[in-house]
C-alpha positions as CSV (number, residue, x, y, z in Angstrom):
1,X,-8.5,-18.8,-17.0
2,X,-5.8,-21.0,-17.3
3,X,-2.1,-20.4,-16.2
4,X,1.1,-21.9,-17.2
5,X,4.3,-21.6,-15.0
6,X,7.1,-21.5,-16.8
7,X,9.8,-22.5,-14.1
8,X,8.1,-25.7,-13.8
9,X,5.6,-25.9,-16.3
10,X,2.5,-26.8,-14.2
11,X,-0.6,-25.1,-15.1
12,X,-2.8,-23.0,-12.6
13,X,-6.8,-22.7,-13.5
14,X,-7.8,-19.2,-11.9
15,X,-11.4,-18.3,-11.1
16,X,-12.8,-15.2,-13.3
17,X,-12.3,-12.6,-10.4
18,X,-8.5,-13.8,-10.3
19,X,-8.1,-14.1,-13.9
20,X,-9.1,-10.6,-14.0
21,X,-7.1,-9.4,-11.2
22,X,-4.3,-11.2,-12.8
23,X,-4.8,-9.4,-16.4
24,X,-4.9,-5.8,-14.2
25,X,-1.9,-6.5,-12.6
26,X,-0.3,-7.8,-15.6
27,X,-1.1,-4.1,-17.4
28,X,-0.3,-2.6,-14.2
29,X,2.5,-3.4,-13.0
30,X,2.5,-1.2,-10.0
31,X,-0.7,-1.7,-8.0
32,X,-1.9,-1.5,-4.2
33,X,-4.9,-3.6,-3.3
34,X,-7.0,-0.3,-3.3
35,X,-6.4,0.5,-6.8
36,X,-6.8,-3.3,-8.0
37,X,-9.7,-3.0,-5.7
38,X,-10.8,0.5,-7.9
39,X,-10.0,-0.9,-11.2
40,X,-12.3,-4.0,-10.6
41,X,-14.9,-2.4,-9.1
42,X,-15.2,0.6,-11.1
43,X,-15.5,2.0,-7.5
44,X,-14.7,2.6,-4.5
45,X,-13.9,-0.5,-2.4
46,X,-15.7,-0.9,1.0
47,X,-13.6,-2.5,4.1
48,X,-14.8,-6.0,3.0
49,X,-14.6,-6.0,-0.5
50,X,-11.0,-4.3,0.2
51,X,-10.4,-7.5,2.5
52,X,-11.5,-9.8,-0.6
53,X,-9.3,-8.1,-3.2
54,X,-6.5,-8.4,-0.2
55,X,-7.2,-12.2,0.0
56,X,-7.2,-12.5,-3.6
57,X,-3.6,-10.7,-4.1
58,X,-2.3,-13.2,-1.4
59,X,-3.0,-16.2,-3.4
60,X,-1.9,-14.8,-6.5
61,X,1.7,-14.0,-4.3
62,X,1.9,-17.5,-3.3
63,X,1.3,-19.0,-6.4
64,X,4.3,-16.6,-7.5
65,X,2.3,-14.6,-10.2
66,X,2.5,-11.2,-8.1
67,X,4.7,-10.4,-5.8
68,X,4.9,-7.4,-2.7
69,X,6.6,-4.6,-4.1
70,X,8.5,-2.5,-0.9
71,X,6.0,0.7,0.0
C-alpha cells in the first residue's frame, strides 16, 4: 500500500499488515491496540502479538497517519 501525505506530498509505501491496520483505523476511528489487535486477528491477541500491533501503531504515529487519543 501506498500513502500520500498531503502536507508535504511525499508518499509512504506500507507493508500489508500496516496497510491493513491503517484501513481499520481509518474505519475506526477510535481504537486501542487491543481492539486493532482483535480486529486483525479475528482473535484474541496474545502478549507478543499485542507487543507487535503496539509497535506497528507507533510507526504509523510517527509517520503522522494515527495519532494517541487521551485515555
Amino acid at each position: 500500500m501506498v500513502v500520500y501525505d498531503e502536507a508535504d506530498g511525499s508518499l509512504h509505501a506500507l507493508n500489508p499488515v500496516a496497510g491493513e491496520a491503517l484501513g481499520h483505523l481509518i474505519h475506526h476511528t477510535r481504537l486501542c491496540d487491543a481492539d486493532l489487535a482483535r480486529l486483525m486477528l479475528l482473535d484474541e491477541p496474545e502478549a507478543a502479538e499485542l507487543e507487535q500491533v503496539r509497535d506497528l501503531m507507533h510507526g504509523l504515529v510517527t509517520l503522522g497517519f494515527a495519532e494517541h487519543a487521551p485515555t
